[in-house]
matplotlib code that plots the C-alpha trace (Angstrom):
import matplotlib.pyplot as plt

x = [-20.4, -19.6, -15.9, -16.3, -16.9, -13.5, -12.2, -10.4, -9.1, -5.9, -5.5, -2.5, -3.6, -1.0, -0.1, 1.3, -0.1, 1.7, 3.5, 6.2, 7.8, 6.1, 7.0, 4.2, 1.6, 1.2, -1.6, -4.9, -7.1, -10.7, -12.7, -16.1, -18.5, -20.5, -17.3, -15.9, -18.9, -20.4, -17.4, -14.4, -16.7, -18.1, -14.5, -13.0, -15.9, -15.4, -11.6, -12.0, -13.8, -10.8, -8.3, -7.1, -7.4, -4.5, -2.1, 0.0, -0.7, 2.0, 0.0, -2.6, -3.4, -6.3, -7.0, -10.7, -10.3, -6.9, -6.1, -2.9, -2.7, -1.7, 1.5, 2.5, 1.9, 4.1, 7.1, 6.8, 7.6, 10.2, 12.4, 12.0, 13.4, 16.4, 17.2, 18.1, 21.5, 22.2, 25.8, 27.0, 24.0, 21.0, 19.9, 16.6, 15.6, 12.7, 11.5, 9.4, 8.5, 8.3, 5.5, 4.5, 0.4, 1.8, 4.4, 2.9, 4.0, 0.0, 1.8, 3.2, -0.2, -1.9, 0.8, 0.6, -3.2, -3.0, -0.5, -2.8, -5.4, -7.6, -9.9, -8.9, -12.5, -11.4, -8.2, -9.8, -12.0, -9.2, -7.1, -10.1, -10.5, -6.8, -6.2, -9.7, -8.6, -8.3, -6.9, -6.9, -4.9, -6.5, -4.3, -5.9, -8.6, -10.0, -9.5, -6.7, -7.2, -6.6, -4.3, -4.2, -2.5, 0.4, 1.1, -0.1, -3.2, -5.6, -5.5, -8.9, -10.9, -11.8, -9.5, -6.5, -5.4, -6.5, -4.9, -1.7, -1.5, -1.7, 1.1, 3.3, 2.5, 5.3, 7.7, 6.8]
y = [5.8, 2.3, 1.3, -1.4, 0.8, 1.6, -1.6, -4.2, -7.3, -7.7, -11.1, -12.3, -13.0, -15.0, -12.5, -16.7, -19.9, -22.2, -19.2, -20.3, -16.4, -14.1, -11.5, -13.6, -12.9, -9.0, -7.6, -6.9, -5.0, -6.1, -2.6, -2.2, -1.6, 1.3, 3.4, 3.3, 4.8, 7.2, 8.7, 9.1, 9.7, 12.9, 14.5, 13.6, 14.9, 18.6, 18.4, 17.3, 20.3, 22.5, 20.0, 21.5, 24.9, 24.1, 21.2, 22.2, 21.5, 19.2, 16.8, 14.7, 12.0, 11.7, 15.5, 16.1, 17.5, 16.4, 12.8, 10.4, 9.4, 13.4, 12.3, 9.0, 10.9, 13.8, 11.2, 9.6, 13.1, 13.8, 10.7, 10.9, 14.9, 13.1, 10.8, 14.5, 15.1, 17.7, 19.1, 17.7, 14.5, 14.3, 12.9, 11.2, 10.5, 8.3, 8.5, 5.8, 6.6, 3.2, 1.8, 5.7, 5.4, 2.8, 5.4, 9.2, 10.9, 11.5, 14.6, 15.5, 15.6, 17.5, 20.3, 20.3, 20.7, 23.5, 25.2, 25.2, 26.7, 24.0, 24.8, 23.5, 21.6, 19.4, 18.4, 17.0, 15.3, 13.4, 13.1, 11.4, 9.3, 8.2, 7.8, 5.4, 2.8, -0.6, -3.8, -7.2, -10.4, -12.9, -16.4, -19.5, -18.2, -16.5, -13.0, -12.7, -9.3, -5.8, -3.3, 0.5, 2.5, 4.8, 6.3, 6.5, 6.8, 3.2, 2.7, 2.3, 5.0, 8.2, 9.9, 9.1, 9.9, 13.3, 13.6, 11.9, 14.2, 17.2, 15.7, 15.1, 19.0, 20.2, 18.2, 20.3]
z = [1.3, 2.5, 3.0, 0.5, -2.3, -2.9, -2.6, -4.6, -5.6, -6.6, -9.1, -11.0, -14.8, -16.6, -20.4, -22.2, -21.9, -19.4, -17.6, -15.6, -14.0, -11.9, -14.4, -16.8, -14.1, -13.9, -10.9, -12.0, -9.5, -10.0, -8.5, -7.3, -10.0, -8.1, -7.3, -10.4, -12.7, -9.8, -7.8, -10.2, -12.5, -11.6, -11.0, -13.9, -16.0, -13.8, -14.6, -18.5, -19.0, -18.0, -18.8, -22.3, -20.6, -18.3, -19.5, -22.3, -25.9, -26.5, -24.2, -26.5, -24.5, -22.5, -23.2, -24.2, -28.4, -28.6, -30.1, -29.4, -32.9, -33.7, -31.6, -33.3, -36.8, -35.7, -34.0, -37.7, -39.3, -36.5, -37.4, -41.4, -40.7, -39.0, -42.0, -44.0, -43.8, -40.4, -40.1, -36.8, -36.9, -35.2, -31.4, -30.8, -27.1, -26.1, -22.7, -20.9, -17.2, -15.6, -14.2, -14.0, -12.4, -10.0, -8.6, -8.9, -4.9, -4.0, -2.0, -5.4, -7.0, -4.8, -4.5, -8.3, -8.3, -5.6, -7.6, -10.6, -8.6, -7.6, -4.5, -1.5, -1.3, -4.6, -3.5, -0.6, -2.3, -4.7, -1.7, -0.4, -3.3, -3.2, 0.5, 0.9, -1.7, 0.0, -1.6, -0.7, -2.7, -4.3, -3.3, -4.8, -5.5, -1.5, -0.8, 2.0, 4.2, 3.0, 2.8, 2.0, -0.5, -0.2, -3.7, -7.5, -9.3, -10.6, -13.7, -15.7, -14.4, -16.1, -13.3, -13.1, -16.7, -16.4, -12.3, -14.2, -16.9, -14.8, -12.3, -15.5, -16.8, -14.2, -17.1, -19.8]

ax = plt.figure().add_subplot(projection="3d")
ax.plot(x, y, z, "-o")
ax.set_aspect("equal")
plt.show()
């Protein structure tokens, strides 16, 4: 497969009108139209069909069957239970993990997917998938040379939900 396949451009896309911070221009990586149906693709197709199999029910996102909305229903049930009166009050934490894709240890992943069983032959291949993404920056509008990846998972593809959820699974 060419090298170019699993490229991409990185842009900056302004979220207001007339931004004026960095912090109004978050990175979007444009990615090559081929790699993203074919390769991904066919791997996260293979892993959705044992995904529900192996990461824990009280995962619904991105799980084939399973539905996010059962979550925000259930959250909404959670905090009218803590409006009743408790003896000694009630505690409600809410966890956000930080720019999470952008920062998943691809070491970490793939000594959670050999734990899990995977074959040796698939975690190369996803290995392989993560180590051969190459980016470049888009500066007034030219592409300016390109750089490889050291950690996390793209967002967009069918993937790296699935390779995110099972990294997270070690949490539950």
């Amino acid at each position: 497969m060419p090298s170019t396949f699993n490229s991409g451009l990185i842009v900056l896309i302004p979220k207001v009108d007339h931004a004026d911070s960095i912090t109004q221009f978050p990175p979007i990586a444009l990615t090559n139209f081929v790699f993203k149906i074919i390769n991904p693709k066919i791997l996260a197709l293979r892993l959705a069909s044992i995904a529900a199999r192996i990461i824990s029910p009280q995962q619904h996102a991105f799980v084939p069957g399973r539905h996010i909305s059962d979550c925000i229903l259930m959250t909404s049930e959670c905090f009218n239970l803590l409006d009743s009166k408790c003896h000694g009050g009630n505690v409600a934490i809410k966890v956000d993990i930080t720019k999470a894709f952008d920062t998943l240890s691809w070491g970490f992943l793939l000594h959670v997917l050999h734990a899990f069983g995977f074959h040796q032959k698939n975690l190369h291949w996803v290995h392989a998938l993560l180590r051969s993404a190459k980016l470049s920056l888009s500066i007034n509008g030219r592409s300016v040379g390109y750089f490889s990846c050291g950690r996390g998972v793209r967002q967009g593809d069918l993937l790296s939900p699935l390779l995110f959820c099972l990294a997270e699974e070690v949490l539950s």
